[in-house]
Each structure stands twice: as structure tokens, then as C-alpha cells.
Residue frames as qw, qx, qy, qz and C-alpha x, y, z in Angstrom:
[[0.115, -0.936, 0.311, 0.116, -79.99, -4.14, -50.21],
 [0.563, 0.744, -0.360, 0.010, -76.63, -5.06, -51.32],
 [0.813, -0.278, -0.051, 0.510, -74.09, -7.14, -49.78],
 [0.108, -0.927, 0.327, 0.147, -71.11, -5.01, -48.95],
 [0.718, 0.472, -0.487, 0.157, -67.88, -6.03, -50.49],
 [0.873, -0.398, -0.204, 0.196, -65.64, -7.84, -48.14],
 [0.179, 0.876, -0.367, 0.256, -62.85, -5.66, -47.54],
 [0.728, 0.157, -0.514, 0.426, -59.05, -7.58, -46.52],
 [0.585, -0.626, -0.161, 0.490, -57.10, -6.33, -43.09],
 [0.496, -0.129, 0.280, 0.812, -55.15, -3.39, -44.20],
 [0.335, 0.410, 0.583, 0.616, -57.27, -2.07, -46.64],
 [0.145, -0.258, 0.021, -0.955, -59.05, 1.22, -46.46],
 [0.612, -0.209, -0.016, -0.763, -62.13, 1.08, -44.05],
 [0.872, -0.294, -0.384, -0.077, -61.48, -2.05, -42.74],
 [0.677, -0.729, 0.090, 0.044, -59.61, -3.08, -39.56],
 [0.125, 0.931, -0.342, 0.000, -55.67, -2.86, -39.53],
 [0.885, -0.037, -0.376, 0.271, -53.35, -5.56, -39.68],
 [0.612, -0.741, 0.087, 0.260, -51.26, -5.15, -35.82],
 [0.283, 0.793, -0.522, 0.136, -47.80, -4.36, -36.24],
 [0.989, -0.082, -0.109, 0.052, -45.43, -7.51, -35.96],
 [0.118, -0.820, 0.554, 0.086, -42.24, -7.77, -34.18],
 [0.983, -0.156, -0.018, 0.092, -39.51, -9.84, -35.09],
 [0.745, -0.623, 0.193, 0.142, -37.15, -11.12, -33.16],
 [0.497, 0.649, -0.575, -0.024, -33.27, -11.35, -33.56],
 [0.976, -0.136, 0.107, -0.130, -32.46, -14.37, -34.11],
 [0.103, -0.740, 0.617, 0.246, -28.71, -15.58, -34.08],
 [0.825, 0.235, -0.372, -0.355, -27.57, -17.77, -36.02],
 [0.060, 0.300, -0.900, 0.310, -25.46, -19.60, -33.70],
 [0.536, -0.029, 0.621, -0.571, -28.63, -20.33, -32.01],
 [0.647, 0.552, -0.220, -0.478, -29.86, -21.72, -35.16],
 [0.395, 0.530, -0.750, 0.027, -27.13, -23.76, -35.77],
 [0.140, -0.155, 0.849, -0.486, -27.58, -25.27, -32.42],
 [0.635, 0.018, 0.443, -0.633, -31.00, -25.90, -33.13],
 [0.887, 0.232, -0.185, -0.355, -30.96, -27.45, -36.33],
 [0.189, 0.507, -0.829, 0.140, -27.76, -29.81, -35.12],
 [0.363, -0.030, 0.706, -0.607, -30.27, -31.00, -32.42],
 [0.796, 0.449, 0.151, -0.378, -33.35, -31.68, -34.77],
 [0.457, 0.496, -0.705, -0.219, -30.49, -33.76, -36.96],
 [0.322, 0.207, -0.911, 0.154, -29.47, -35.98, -34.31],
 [0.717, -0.516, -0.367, -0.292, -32.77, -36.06, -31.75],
 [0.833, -0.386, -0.331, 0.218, -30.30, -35.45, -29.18],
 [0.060, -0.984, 0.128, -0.104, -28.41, -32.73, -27.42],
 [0.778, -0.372, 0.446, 0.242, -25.50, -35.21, -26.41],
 [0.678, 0.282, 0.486, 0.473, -24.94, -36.16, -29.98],
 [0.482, 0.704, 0.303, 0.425, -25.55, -33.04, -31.25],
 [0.410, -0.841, 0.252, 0.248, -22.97, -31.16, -28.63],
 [0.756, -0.076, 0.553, 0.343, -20.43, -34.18, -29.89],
 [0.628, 0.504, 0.431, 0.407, -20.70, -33.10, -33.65],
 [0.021, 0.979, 0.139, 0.145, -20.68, -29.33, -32.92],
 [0.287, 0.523, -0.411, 0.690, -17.68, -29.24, -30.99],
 [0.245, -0.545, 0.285, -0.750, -19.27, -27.49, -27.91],
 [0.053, -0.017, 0.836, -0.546, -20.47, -28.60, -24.38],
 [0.117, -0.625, -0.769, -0.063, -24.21, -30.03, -23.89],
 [0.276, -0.650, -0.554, 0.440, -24.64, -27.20, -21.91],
 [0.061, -0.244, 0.274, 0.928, -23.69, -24.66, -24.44],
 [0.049, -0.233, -0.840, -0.488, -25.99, -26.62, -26.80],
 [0.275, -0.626, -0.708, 0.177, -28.83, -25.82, -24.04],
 [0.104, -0.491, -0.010, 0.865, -28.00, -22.27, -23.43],
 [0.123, 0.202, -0.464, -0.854, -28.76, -21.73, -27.06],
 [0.199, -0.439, -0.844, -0.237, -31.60, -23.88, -27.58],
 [0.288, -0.598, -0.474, 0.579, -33.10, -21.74, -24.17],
 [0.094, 0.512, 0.416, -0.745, -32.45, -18.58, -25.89],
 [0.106, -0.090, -0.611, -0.779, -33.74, -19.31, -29.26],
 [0.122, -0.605, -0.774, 0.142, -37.14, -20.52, -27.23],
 [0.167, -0.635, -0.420, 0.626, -37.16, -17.01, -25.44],
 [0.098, 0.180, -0.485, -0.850, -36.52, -14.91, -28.85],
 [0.041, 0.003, -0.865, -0.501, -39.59, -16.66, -30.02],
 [0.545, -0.456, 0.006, -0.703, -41.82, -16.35, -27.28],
 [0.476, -0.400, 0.560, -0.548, -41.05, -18.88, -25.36],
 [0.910, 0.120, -0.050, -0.394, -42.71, -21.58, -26.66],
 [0.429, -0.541, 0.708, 0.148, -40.50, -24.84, -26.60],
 [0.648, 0.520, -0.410, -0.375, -39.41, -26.32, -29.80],
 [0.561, 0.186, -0.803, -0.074, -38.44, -29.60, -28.24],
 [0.729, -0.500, 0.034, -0.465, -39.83, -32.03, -26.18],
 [0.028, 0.478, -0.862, 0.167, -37.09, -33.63, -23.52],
 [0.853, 0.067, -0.428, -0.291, -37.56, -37.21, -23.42],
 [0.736, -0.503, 0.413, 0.187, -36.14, -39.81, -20.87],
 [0.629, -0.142, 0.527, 0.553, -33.80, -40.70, -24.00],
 [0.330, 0.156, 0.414, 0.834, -32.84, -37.59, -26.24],
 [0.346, 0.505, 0.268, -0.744, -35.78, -34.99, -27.39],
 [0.306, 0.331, 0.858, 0.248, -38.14, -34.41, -30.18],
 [0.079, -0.142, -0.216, -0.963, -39.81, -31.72, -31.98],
 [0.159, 0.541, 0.694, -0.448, -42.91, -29.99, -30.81],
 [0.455, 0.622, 0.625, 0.127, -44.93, -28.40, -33.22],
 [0.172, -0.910, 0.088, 0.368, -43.13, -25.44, -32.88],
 [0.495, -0.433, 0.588, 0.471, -40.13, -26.99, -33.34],
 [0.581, 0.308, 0.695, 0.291, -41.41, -28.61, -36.99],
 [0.280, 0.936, 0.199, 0.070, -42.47, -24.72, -38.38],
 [0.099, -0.950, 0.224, 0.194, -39.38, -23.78, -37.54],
 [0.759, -0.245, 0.451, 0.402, -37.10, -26.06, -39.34],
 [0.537, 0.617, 0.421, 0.393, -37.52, -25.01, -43.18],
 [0.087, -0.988, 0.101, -0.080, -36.84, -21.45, -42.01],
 [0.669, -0.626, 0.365, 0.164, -33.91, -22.31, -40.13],
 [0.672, 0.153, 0.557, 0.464, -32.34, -24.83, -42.80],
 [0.335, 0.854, 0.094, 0.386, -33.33, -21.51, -45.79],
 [0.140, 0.961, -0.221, 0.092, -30.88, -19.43, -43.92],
 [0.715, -0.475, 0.470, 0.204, -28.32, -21.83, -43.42],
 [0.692, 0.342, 0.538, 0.339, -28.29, -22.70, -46.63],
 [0.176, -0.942, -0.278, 0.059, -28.04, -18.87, -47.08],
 [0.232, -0.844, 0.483, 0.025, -25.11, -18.08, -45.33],
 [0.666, -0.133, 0.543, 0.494, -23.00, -21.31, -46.86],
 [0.549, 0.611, 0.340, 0.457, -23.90, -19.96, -50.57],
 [0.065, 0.957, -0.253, 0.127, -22.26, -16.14, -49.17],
 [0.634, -0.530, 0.538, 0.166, -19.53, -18.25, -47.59],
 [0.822, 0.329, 0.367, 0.286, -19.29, -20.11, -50.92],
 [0.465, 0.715, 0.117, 0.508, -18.96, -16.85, -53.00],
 [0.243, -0.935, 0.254, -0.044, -17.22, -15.02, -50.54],
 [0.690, -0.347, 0.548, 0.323, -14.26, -18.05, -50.66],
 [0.621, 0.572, 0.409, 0.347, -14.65, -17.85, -54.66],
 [0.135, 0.971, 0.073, 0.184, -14.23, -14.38, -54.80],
 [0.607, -0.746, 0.237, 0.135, -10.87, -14.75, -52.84],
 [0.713, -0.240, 0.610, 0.249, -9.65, -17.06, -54.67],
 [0.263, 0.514, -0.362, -0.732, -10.33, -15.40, -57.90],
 [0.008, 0.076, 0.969, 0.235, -12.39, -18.45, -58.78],
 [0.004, 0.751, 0.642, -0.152, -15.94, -16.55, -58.54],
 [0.090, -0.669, -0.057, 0.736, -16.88, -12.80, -58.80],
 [0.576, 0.751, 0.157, 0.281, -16.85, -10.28, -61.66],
 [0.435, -0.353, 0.154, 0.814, -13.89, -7.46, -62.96],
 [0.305, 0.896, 0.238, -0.217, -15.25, -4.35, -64.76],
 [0.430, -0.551, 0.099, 0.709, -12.50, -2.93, -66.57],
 [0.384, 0.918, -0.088, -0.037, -11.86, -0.51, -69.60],
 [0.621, -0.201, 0.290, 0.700, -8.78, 0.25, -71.60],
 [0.178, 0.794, -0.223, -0.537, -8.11, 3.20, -73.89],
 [0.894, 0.380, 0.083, -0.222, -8.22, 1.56, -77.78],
 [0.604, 0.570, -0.556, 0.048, -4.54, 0.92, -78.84],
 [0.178, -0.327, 0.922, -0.108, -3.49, -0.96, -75.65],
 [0.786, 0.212, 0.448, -0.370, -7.02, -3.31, -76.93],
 [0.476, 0.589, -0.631, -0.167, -4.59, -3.70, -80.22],
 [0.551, 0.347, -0.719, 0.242, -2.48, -6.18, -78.46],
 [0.017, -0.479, 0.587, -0.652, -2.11, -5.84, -74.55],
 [0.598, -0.197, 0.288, -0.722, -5.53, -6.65, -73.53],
 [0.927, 0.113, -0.159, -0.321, -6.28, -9.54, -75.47],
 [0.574, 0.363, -0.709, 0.189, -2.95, -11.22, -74.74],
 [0.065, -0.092, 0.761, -0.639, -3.32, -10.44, -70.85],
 [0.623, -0.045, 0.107, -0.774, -7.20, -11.34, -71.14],
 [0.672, 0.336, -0.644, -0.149, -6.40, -14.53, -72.84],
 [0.326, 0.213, -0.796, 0.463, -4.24, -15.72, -70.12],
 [0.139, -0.300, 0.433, -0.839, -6.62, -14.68, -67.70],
 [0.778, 0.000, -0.150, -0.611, -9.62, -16.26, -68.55],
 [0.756, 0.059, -0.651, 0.030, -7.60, -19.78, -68.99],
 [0.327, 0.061, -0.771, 0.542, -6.87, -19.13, -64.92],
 [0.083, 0.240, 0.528, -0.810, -9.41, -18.06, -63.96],
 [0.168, -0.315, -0.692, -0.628, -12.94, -18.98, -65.71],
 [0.082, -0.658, -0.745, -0.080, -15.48, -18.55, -63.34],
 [0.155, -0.359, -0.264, 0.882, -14.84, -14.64, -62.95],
 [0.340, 0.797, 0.492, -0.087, -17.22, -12.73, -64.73],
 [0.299, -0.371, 0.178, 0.861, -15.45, -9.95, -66.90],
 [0.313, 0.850, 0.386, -0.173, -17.17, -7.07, -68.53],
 [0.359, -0.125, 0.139, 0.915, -14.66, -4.50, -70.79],
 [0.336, 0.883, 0.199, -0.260, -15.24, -0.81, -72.08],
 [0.643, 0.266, 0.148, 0.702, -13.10, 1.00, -74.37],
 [0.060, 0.978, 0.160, 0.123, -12.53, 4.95, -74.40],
 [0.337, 0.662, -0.348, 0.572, -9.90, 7.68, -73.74],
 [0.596, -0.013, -0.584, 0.550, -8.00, 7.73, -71.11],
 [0.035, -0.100, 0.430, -0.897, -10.23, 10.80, -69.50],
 [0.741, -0.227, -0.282, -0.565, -13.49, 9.05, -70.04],
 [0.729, -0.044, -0.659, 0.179, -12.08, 5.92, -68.45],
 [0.344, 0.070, -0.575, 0.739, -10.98, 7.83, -64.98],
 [0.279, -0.140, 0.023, -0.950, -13.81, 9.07, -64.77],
 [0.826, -0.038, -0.521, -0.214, -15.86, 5.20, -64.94],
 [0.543, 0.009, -0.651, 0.530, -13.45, 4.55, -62.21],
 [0.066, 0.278, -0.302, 0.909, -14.19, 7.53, -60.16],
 [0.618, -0.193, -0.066, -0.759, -17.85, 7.14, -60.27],
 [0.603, -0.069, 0.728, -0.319, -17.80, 3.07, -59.33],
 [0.513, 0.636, -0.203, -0.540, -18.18, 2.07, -62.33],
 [0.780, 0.406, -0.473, 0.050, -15.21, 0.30, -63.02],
 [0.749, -0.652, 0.099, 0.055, -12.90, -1.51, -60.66],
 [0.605, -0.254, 0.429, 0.621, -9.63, -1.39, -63.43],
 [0.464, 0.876, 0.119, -0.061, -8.61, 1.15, -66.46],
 [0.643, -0.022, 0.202, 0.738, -5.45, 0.73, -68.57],
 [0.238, 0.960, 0.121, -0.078, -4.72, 4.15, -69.08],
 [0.668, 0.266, -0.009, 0.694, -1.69, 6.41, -70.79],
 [0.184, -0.600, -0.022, 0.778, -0.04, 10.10, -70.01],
 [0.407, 0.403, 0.473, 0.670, -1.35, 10.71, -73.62],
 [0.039, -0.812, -0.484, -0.324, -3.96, 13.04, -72.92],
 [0.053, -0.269, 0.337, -0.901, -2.52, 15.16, -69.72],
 [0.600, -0.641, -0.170, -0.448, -5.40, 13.96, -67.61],
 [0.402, -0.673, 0.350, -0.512, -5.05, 13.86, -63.64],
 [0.872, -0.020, -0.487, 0.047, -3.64, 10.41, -62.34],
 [0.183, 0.348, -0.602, 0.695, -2.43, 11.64, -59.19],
 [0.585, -0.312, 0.286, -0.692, -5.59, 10.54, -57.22],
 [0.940, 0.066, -0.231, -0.244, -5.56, 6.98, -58.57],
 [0.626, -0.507, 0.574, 0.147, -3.37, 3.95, -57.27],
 [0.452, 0.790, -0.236, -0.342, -1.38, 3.56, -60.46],
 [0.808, -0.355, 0.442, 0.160, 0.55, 0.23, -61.49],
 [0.015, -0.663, 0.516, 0.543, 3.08, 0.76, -63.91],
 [0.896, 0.056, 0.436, 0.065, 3.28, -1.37, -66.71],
 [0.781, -0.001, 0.233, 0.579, 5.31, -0.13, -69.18],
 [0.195, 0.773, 0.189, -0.574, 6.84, 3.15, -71.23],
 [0.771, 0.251, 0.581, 0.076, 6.28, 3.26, -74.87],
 [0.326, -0.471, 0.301, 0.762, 7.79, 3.94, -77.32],
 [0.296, 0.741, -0.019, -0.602, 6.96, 5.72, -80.53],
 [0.499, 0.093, 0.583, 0.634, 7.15, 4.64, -84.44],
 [0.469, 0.607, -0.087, -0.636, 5.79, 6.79, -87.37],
 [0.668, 0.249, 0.681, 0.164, 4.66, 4.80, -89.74],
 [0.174, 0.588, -0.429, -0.663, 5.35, 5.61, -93.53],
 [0.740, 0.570, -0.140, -0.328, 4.48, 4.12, -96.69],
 [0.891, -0.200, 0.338, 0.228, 6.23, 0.92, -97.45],
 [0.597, 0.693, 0.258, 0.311, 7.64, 3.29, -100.53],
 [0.004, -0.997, -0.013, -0.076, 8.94, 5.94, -98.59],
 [0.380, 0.734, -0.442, 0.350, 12.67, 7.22, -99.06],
 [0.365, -0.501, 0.624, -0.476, 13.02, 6.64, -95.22],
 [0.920, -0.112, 0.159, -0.340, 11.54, 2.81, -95.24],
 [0.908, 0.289, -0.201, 0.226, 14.80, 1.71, -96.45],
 [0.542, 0.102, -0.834, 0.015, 16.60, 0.76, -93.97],
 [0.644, -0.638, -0.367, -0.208, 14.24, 1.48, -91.30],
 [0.558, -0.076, -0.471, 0.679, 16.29, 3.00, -89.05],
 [0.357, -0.587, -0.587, 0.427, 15.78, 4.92, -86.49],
 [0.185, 0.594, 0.106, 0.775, 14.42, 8.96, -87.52],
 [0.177, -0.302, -0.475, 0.807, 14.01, 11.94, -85.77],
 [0.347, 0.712, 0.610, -0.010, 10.11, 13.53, -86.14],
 [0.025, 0.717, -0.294, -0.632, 12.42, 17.01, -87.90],
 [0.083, -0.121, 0.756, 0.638, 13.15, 14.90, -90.87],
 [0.019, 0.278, 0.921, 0.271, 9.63, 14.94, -91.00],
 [0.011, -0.392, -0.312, 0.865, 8.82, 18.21, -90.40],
 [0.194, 0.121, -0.487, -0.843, 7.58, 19.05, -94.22],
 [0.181, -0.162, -0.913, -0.328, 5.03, 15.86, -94.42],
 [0.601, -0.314, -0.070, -0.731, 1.06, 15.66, -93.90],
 [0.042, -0.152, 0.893, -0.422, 0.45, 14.02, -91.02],
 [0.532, -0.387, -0.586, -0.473, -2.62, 11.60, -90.34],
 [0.186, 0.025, -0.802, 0.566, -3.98, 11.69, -86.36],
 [0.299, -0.617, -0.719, 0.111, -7.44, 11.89, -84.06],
 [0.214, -0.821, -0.320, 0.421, -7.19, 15.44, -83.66],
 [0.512, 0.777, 0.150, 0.333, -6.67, 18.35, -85.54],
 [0.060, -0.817, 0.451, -0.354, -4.36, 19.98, -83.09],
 [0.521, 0.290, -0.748, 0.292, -0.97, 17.93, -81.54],
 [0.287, -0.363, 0.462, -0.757, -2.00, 19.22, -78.13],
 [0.645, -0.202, 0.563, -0.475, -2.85, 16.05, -75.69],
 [0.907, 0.313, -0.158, -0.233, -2.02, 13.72, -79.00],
 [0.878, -0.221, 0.251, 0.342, 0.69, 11.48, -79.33],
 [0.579, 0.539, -0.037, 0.611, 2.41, 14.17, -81.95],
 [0.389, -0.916, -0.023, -0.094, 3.15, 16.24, -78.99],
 [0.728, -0.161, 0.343, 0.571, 6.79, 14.55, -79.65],
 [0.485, 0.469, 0.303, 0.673, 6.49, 16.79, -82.69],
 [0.021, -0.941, -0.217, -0.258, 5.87, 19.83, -80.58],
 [0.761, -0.549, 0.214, 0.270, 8.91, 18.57, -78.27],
 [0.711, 0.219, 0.387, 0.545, 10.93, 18.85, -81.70],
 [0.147, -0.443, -0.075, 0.881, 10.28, 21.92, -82.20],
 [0.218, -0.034, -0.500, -0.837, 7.54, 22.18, -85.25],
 [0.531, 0.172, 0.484, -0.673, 4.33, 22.12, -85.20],
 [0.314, 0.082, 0.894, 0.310, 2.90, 19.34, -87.65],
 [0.430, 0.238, -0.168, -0.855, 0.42, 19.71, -90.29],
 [0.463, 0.248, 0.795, -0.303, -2.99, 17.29, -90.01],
 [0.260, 0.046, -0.548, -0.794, -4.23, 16.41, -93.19],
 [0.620, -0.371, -0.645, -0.247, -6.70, 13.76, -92.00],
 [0.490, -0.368, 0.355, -0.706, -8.53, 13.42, -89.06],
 [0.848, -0.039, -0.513, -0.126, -9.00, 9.39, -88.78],
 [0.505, -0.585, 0.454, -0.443, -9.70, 8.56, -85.47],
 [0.922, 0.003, 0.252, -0.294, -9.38, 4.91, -85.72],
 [0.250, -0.587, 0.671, 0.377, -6.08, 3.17, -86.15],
 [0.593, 0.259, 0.758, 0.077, -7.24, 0.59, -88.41],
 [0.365, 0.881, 0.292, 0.075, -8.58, 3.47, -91.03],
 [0.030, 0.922, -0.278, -0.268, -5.41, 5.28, -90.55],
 [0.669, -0.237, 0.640, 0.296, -3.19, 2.43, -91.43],
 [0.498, 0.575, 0.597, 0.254, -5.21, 2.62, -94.72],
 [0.074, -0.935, -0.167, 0.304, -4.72, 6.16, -94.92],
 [0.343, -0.727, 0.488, 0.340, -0.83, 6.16, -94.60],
 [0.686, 0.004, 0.648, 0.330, -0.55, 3.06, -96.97],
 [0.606, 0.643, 0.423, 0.202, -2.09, 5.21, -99.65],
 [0.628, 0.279, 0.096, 0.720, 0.39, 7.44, -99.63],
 [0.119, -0.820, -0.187, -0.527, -1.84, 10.69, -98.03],
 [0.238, -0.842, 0.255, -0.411, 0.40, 11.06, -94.80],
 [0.518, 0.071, -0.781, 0.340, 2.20, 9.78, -91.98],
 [0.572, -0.609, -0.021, -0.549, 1.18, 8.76, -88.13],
 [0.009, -0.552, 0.698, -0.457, 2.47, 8.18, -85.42],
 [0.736, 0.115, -0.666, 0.044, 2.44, 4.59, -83.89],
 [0.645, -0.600, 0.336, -0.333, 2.27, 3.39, -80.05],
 [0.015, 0.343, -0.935, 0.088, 4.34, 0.23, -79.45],
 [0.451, 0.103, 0.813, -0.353, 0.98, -1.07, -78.41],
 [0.570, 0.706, -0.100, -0.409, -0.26, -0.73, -82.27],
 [0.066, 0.662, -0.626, -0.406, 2.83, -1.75, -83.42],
 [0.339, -0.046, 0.939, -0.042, 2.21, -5.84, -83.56],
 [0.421, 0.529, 0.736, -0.028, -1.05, -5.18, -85.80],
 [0.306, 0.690, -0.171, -0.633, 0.45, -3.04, -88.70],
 [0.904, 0.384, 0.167, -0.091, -0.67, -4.17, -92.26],
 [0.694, -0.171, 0.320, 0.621, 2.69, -5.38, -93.97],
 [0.532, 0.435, 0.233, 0.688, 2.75, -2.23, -96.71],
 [0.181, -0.958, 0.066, -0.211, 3.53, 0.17, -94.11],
 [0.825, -0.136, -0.422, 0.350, 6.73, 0.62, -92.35],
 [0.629, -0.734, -0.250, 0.054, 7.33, 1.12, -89.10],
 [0.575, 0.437, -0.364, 0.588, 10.58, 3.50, -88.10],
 [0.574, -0.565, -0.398, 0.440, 11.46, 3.51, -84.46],
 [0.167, 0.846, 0.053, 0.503, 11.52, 7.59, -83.43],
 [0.456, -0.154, -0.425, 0.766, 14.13, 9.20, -81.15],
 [0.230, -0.809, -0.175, -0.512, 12.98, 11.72, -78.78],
 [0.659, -0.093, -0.526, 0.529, 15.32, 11.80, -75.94],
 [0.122, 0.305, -0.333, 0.884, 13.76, 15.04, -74.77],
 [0.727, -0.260, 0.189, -0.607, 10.70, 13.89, -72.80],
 [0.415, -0.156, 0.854, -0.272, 9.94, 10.19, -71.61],
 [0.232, -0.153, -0.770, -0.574, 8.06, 8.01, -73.45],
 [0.665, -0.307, -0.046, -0.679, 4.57, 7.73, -72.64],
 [0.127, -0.020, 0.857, -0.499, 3.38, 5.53, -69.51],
 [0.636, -0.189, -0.656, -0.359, 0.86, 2.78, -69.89],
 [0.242, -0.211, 0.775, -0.545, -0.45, 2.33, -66.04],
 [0.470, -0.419, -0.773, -0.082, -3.27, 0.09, -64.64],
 [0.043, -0.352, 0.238, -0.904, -5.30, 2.14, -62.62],
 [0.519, -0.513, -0.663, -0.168, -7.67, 1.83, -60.00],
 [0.422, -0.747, -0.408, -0.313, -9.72, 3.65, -57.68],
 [0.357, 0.201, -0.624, 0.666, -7.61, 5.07, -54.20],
 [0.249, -0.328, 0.441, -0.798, -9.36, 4.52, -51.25],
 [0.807, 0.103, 0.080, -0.576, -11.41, 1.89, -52.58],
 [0.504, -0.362, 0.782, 0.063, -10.93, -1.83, -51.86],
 [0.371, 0.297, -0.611, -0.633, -10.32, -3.36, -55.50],
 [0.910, 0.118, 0.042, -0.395, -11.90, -6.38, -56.59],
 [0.630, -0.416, 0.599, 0.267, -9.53, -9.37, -55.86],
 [0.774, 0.431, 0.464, 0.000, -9.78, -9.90, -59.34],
 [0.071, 0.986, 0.017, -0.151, -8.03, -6.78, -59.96],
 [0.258, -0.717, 0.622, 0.181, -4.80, -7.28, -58.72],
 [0.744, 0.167, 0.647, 0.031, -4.73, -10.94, -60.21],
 [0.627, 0.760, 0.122, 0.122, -5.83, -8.92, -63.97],
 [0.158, 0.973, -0.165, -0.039, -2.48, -6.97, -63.42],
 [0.706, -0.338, 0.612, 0.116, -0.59, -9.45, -63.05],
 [0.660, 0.488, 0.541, 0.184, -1.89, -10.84, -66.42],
 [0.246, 0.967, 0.059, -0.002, -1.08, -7.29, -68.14],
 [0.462, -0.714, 0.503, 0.158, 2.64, -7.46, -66.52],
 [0.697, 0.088, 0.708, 0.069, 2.79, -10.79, -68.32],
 [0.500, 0.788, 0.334, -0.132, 1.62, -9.19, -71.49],
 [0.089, -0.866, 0.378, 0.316, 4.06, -6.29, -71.60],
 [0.512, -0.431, 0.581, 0.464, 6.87, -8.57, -72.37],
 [0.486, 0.534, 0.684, 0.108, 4.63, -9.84, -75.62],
 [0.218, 0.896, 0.281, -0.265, 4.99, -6.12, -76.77],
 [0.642, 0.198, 0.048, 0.739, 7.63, -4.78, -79.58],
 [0.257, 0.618, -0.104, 0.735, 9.40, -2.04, -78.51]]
């Protein structure tokens, strides 16, 4: 006949492995024990701790009883000495000390904005200029943070935030999305250029226009309709603009305008990285506000020290911005 296969504890058809408790163990007690196994001596190792022998004992007493009892040192007429107990239980002991200093470590890092990570997004024209100036800075104070970025609009971003995602999002009031739930740090409000052909009638002497004198012209922008765009100044004027191009991408529109097929409108945070045969004419609108560049983050939810620290940097930035 066959040998049966050997079958383990646990497995099917064989015998069950018992159910183990364990104990809670504190770590004070812990502490107390491995201080003791350092010095071979409850005296000495009271002395280093701070505490009274007799504290030192108390714990030692109820790390035994947690354990079952067993005693992890033998007392000696002079000091003590591990008992075989004692010797299984150092390496354990000493792993979660070692433990709880490396969360202590990164928990003091993370304070200090000298550890940790920062998640954030921006919305693509403050990544012109804003980001990289206030990232710049940041990094040189602060290297061991981890930092991750996204880009997107300014309702994709709040939405990253919302979900946990992110832990910071430069957003604007372009779009009309909801920012009344978020904790919102100002950073600045921007103003407006329309950029024109370095040819055009208006480029000479760059002075300030109003977007009427440009009512007639083909306009380049990310959306066929003004609604939630930055020409929404031109609906504030009273005309509705005419989109020849769609060119989402500021970099392609620059190229756009230069050839002569339209004008577009221009954030301040754009403004520092236009190509030199465009120019730039600062637009009055004195009937709405300019648009509002915040840092945002999360309300209700404790940021990531890193956070406040990045907005700082960004603050810093601002000044770096024309217009």
C-alpha cells in the first residue's frame, strides 16, 4: 500500500494549528527591559533611564507577566543576567525599538520639512513661470521632501484635491468652478495682455488698449466659446469675439498670433515666456477684477507640512511676475 502524504498543521485533513494569543506588550516595558540587558543591572540601568530602581522593576515584573510569566532575568548577588527567555527576547525587543526611532525620525523630518512628500498640481500657465521659480527655491530648502506635480484645469485639479489625491493646487477664477469649500491662499490678481503681432498698428507704442478696439479681429483661444475662458473680458466689453483657432496650448498659440492669423489673450503668468515677435499690450478692464491665482488645499484636512512651507515659496514667486 502506499505511504500517505504527510499533510502540515493547518492543512485540510490534518490537525489544526491552536489559536495563539498575543500579548500587549508596552513599550515602556520594553524600554526598561532592554536598558537592563545593556547594563546587567537594574541600578545602572534606573541611573541612565531617569527613573527609580523600583519603577525599573515594576516594568520588568509586568513584561514577565504579559509573557507568561516566565522570568527573563536571573537576580544575582551583584546585578542580573539573562535567562533564556530573556536572550529570545532581545532581537524582538531591539526590532521595535529601532522601529519606533525610524517613525520618530520621519515624524521629526516631516516637521521640519526636511523629510516627507508634497503632491501638488497647477493649472498650465501658472507652470509658465510661477511654479518653476517657487519650485526652484524650494527644492534648494528643502531637498529631502519628495515632490510629485500634475498639470490640468483648474476643475480637474479640485477635484485631485477633493478625492486625496493631492495635498496643494494652484488654481484661477478662470473657469467659474466652486472654491468656496477649499482653504484658499491668495497669491495674486492678474492681469491681462493680448498679444498681437509684432507688426500690428497697435504694437507701436504698446500702450495700454481696451479689448473694443479689438472687437473686429480673429481671435486665437482653447475654446470655441468665451464662456469660462479668459476672453470673458471680451464679453465684459460688450462683444462677443470671434475664434478662429482653437490652440489649446500657449506655446502653439504664440506661433499662431506671430503669423499673423489672430490675437490672444495673455495671463501675466505667460507673460515672461513670450517669443520676442509678438507684442504684448497691457488691457484695461476696470469692469470686473482681474482674475485670482489662489493656492488651494483641502478644508478639513490637515495639509502636509510641506504645504504651507510650498506657499510660502509661490508668495516669493509672485513678486518674479510682470504685471
Amino acid at each position: 500500500m502506499a505511504a500517505m502524504p504527510k499533510q502540515h498543521p493547518g492543512q485540510a485533513g490534518g490537525p489544526s494549528s491552536p489559536a495563539v494569543d498575543v500579548p500587549d506588550v508596552s513599550t515602556v516595558w520594553l524600554r526598561a527591559f532592554l536598558a537592563v540587558a545593556r547594563h546587567g543591572s537594574f541600578t545602572v540601568a534606573a541611573r541612565r533611564l531617569g527613573w527609580t530602581q523600583s519603577a525599573v522593576s515594576r516594568q520588568i515584573s509586568s513584561l514577565e507577566a504579559a509573557l507568561g510569566g516566565a522570568p527573563l532575568f536571573d537576580r544575582l548577588p551583584r546585578g542580573v543576567r539573562l535567562t533564556e527567555a530573556g536572550r529570545v527576547l532581545v532581537p524582538y525587543a531591539e526590532s521595535v525599538a529601532e522601529t519606533l526611532h525610524g517613525a520618530a525620525r520621519e515624524l521629526t523630518a516631516l516637521h521640519q520639512v526636511a523629510g516627507g512628500r508634497l503632491r501638488f498640481g497647477a493649472f498650465p500657465t501658472a507652470d509658465a513661470a510661477l511654479v518653476p521659480h517657487a519650485l526652484a527655491a524650494f527644492r534648494t530648502r528643502h531637498p529631502g521632501v519628495r515632490l510629485s506635480r500634475e498639470e490640468g484645469l483648474t476643475p480637474r485639479l479640485l477635484d485631485r484635491l477633493s478625492s486625496g489625491h493631492l495635498d496643494l493646487a494652484v488654481v484661477s477664477t478662470t473657469a467659474g468652478a466652486p472654491l468656496e469649500s477649499y482653504d484658499l491662499h491668495h497669491l495674486l490678481d492678474e492681469s491681462l495682455y493680448v498679444a498681437v503681432p509684432a507688426d500690428h498698428p497697435l504694437a507701436v507704442p504698446r500702450g495700454p488698449v481696451r479689448l473694443g478696439q479689438l472687437a473686429d479681429a480673429d481671435w486665437i483661444s482653447g475654446s470655441s466659446r468665451p464662456e469660462g475662458t479668459l476672453l470673458d473680458a471680451a464679453l465684459r466689453q460688450g462683444f462677443r469675439p470671434r475664434v478662429a483657432h482653437v490652440v489649446g496650448e500657449w506655446t502653439a498659440k504664440q506661433g499662431y498670433v506671430a503669423a499673423g492669423l489672430g490675437v490672444a489673450l495673455v495671463p501675466a503668468l505667460a507673460a515672461e515666456s513670450v517669443r520676442p515677435d509678438i507684442a504684448l499690450l497691457p488691457v484695461l478692464d476696470e469692469s470686473a477684477p482681474a482674475r485670482a491665482v489662489y493656492a488651494a488645499t483641502a478644508r478639513g484636512r490637515s495639509p502636509a507640512p510641506a504645504a504651507g512651507v510650498f506657499v510660502l515659496a509661490l508668495r516669493e514667486a509672485v513678486a518674479r511676475i510682470p504685471g
